[in-house]
N, C-alpha and C positions, 0 to 999 in steps of 0.2 A: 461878461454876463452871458448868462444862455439867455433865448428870445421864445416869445410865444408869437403866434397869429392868429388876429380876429375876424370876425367879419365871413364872406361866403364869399366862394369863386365858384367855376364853371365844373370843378373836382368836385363837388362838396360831398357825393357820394361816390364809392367807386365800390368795383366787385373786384376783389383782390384773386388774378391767378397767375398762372404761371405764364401764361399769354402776356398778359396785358404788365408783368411786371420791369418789361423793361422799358415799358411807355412810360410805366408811372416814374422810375427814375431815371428819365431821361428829362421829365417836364417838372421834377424834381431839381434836377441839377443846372435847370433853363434861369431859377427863378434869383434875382439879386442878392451879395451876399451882402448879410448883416452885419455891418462893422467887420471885425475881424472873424467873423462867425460864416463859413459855409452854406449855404441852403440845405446840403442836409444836417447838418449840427444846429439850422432855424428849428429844423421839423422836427427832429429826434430830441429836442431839450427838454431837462425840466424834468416833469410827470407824465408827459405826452408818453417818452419812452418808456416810462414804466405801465403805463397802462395799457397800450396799445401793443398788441402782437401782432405781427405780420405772417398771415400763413394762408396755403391755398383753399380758394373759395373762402374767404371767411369777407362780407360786405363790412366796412368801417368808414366813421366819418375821416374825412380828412382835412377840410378848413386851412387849404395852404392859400399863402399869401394873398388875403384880400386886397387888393387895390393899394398893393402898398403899404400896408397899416400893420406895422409890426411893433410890438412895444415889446421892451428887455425884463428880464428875470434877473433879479439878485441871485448870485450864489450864494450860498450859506454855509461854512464850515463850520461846523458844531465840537468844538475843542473842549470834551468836559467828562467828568466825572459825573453830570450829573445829567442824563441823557430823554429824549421827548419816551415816554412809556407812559402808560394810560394806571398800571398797576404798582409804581414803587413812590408813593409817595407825593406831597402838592409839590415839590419842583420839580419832576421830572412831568407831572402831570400839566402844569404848565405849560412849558416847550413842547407837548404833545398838542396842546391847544392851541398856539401859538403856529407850530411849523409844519404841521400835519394833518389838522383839522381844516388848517386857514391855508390855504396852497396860495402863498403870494411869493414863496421864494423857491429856488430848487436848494433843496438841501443832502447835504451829508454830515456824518458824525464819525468823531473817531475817540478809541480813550481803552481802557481794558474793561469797562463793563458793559460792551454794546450789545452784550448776547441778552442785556435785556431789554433792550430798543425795541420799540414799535413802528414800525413800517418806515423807516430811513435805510436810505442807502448805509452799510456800515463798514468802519475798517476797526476791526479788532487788534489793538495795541496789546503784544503777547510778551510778558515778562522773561519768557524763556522756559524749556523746562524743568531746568535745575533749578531757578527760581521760583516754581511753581511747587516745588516738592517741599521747599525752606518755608514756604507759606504755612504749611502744615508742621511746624517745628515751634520750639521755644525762639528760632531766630526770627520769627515773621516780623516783630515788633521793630528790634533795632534795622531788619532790613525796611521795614515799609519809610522808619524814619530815614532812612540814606537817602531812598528814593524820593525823599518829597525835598532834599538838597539838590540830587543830580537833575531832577527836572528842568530848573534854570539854569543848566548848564550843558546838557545834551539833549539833544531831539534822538528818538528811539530810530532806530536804522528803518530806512525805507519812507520814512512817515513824509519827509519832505519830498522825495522824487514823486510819492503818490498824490502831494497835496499840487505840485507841482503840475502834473497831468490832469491834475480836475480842475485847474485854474479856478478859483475860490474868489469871490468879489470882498466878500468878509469873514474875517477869523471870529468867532463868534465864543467866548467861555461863561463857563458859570465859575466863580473864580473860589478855587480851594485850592489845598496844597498838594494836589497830585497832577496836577494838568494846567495850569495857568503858565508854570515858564515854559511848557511845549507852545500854548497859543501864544505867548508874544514871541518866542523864539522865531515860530513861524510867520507872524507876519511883517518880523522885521528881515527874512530871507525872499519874502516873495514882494513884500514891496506895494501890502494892501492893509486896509483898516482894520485896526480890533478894537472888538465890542465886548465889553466885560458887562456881565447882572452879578451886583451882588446880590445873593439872596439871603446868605448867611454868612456870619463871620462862623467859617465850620473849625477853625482851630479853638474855638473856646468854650465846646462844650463836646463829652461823650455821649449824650445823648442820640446822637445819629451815626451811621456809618463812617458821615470822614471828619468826625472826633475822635474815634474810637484810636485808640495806639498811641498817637503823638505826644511825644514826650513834651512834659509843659516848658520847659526851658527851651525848646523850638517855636513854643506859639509866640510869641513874642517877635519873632524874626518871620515868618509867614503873614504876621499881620504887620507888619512893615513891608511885605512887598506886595499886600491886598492896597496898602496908602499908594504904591509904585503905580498900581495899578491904574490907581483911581487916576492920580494925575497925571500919566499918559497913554490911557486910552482914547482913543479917537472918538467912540462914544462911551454912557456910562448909564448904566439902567441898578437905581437902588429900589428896593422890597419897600419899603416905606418911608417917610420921614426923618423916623430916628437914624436910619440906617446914612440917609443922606448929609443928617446935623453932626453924626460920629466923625464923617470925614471932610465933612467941612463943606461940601459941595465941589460943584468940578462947572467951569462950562460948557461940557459939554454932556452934563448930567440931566437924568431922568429920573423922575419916580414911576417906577413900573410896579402897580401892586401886583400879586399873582393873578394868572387868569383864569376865572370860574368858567363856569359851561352855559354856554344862553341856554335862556328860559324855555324850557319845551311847553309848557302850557302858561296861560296867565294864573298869576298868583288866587290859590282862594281866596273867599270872601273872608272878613276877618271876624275870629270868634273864640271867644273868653272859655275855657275849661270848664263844666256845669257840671252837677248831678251828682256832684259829691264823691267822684273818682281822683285816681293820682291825675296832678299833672307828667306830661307825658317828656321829658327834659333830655334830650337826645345830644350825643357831643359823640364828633367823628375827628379823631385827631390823635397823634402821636401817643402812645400808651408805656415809651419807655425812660428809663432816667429819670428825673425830678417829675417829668410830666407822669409818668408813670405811680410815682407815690403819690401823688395829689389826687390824681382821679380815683387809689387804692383808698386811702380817706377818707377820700365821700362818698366813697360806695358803700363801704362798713360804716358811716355816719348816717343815712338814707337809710340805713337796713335800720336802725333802730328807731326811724322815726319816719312813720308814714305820711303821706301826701305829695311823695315827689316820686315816678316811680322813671328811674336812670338809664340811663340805653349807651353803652359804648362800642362803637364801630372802630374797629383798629385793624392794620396789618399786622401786629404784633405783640407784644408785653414780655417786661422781665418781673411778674410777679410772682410771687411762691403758688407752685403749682397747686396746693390747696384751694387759694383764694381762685384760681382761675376758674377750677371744678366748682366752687362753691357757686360765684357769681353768673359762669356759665347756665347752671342748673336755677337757678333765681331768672330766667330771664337779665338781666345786667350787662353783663358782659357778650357782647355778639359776633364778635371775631369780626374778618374782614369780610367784606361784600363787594361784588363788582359795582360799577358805579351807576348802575339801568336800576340795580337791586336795592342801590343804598338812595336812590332818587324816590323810591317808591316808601322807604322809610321816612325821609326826610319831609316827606309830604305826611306820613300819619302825625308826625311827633305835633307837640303843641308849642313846646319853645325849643332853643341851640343853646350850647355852652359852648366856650372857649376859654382857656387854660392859659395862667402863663406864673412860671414858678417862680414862688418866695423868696428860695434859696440865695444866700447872698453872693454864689460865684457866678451864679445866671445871669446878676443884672445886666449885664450889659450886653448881654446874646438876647434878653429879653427888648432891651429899647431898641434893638436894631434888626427883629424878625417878626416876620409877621404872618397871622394866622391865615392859612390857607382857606382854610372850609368853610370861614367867615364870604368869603366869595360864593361857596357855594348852600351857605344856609342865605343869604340875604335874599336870592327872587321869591323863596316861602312866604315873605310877608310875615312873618312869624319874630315874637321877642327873640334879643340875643342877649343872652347873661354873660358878662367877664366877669371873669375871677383871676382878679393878679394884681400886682402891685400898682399903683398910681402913675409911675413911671413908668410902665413895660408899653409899648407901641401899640397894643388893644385896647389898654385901659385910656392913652389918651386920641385914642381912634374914637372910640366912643362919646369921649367928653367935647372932642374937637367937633364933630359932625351930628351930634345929639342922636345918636344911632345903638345904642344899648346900653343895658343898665351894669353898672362896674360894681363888681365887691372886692376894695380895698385891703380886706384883712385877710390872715391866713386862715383864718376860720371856718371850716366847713357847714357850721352851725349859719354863721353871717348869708353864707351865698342863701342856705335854704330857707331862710327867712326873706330876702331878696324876694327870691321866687317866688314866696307866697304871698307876699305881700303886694306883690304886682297882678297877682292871680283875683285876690280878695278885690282888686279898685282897677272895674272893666275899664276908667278913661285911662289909666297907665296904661292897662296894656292894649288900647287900642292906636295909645301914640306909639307905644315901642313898635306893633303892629306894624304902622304907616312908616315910621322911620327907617326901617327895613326894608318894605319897598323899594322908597324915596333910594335910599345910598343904593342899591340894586340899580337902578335906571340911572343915576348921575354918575360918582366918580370911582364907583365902581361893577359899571356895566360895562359886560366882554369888547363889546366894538369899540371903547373907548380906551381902555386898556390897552386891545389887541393895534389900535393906532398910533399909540406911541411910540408902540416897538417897531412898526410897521414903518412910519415917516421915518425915524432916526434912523432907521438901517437903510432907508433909499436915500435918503440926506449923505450919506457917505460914498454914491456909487451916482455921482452927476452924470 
């Protein structure tokens, strides 16, 4: 473990120069060491080192060793494809919330997409660059599929001597099939716990990055070693219920829903759509694949029939560029926003949607994933509509906590009647209202959430 230290000593301020610098690591090197930890690897750990630069004349706090009172940092190795960034996505947004918002761990990350990481230490796992060129080929496909074989069966050269020098207290993955047999590889060489989050079964569906390619006569074999996973990893953090009733449960399993962003201001006051204007129906979430043609739907079903008027916040869409230009120019369609930008949307809209598709090869990515933005439309206080099958993890999110109104059928026509109908009868939507609140502050408010990842990951590092 790295260590931090609280409290005040007779340092508490110092004026850093060139004088006084070999006093300071001299009374540095005086002070007990930590476990197996140095006095200076106490000082230098964690965030401390990254935040603090040492350089002449510059005054900085330095808070060394109070009276003794030093408490330990979790290491954190972050083994994933799916890495803490504030801009790709609710699971990478997540782990940004999670291990970089909330500084309770020292962390690093490794994987081949860290160049899109947010402020984590990183090690960029490099294919090579002959491999890099084959990417750009008719070959990328059968090679990406090789690759998500030789994972459980080689670690990338270097990757352990480095894990090795950072001494990592947990292997930490988000489990797909590009990176999960590096994380247990690894921590069955160094001889520490892994902590696997499902957050998706990503071999069974192309709608996201690590579906895309995989041949389907592989998913089959990927999701028998996500079952490997489940039953021996040290801990086990699932996205929701279904996800945890798919595989039976573990004990040493969690339900870790994703984590929203606390409340920057208290919820408005709550108030029913007047005057005879659209309601104002806002949905920020995935816009490609099945999800994609669903929100295409009801965008061109809403255009022919007034009283709803549709708001999509996306990073992306595979729609016919037509329809983009089309809805773009309609107000509709609003591409992506940073998230200061889409907090300030989120506050004009009057209700949220949430999506989850019909299609019958989805079910079961549908009962075992779960809506991200749902976290972040709930402190609005504002209705939440589902739209998805009875079965899919929103629909019975909602029926299980009495927290939003479902529409069961494929019908676009169904949801928008929903909607108005909840619109026309203010005590509906003043309970939908309050019921969003409520699951905002209970079982899924950030601090609650962010402790269960927080307890299980010190529960492994006694």
């Amino acid at each position: 473990m790295g260590s931090r230290c609280c409290g005040f000593w007779s340092w508490n301020l110092c004026h850093w120069t060139r004088d006084n610098s070999a006093t300071f690591y001299q009374a540095l090197h005086q002070l007990p060491a930590v476990g197996t930890h140095s006095p200076a690897e106490t000082f230098f750990a964690a965030d401390t080192a990254r935040t603090i630069a040492l350089e002449p004349g510059m005054t900085f706090a330095c808070n060394l060793a109070c009276c003794g009172e030093v408490y330990q940092t979790v290491k954190i190795l972050i083994v994933s494809s799916v890495v803490p960034a504030r801009g790709r996505g609710g699971g990478c947004l997540a782990l940004y919330r999670h291990f970089v918002e909330r500084q309770d761990f020292a962390v690093a990350a490794c994987g081949h997409m860290l160049e899109l990481a947010d402020e984590v230490e990183a090690w960029i796992v490099s294919h090579g660059r002959v491999l890099h060129r084959l990417a750009r080929t008719r070959l990328n496909r059968p090679m990406t599929n090789v690759r998500s074989l030789v994972q459980w069966q080689k670690l990338p050269s270097g990757l352990l001597q480095r894990a090795r020098a950072w001494r990592p207290d947990v292997i930490f993955n988000v489990a797909d099939h590009e990176t999960s047999g590096w994380a247990w590889q690894l921590s069955r060489h160094l001889g520490v716990p892994l902590a696997v989050n499902f957050q998706d079964l990503f071999p069974l569906t192309t709608g996201t990055y690590l579906g895309q390619g995989l041949y389907p006569f592989l998913r089959d074999y990927h999701l028998d070693k996500f079952r490997f996973l489940n039953s021996n990893a040290d801990a086990v953090f699932y996205t929701c219920e279904g996800m945890r009733d798919w595989f039976g449960g573990s004990p040493n399993g969690h339900v870790l829903y994703p984590l929203g962003a606390a409340p920057q201001a208290p919820a408005p006051a709550i108030s029913v759509p007047t005057g005879g204007r659209p309601v104002r129906l806002t949905y920020a979430g995935n816009c490609y694949g099945a999800y994609g043609r669903m929100m295409l739907r009801l965008a061109r079903h809403l255009e022919q029939h007034p009283g709803i008027q549709l708001s999509i916040f996306t990073m992306g869409n595979d729609w016919p560029e037509a329809d983009v230009r089309s809805f773009q120019a309609s107000g509709v369609f609003r591409g992506q926003l940073d998230f200061a930008d889409l907090q300030h949307e989120l506050q004009a809209a009057d209700a949220f949607l949430t999506v989850m598709s019909f299609e019958p090869e989805w079910q079961l990515f549908n009962q075992t994933s779960f809506t991200t933005k749902w976290l972040d439309y709930a402190p609005f206080g504002k209705p939440v509509f589902v739209w998805g099958p009875a079965d899919s993890s929103a629909a019975r999110f909602a029926r299980k906590h009495n927290c939003g109104a479902a529409t069961i059928s494929d019908s676009p026509e169904d949801l928008r009647q929903s909607v108005l109908s909840a619109t026309a009868d203010p005590s509906e939507w003043k309970k939908l209202s309050e019921a969003s609140r409520s699951i905002s502050q209970t079982i899924l408010n950030p601090e609650r959430i962010h402790g269960v990842l927080k307890r299980a990951l010190e529960r492994l590092c006694p």
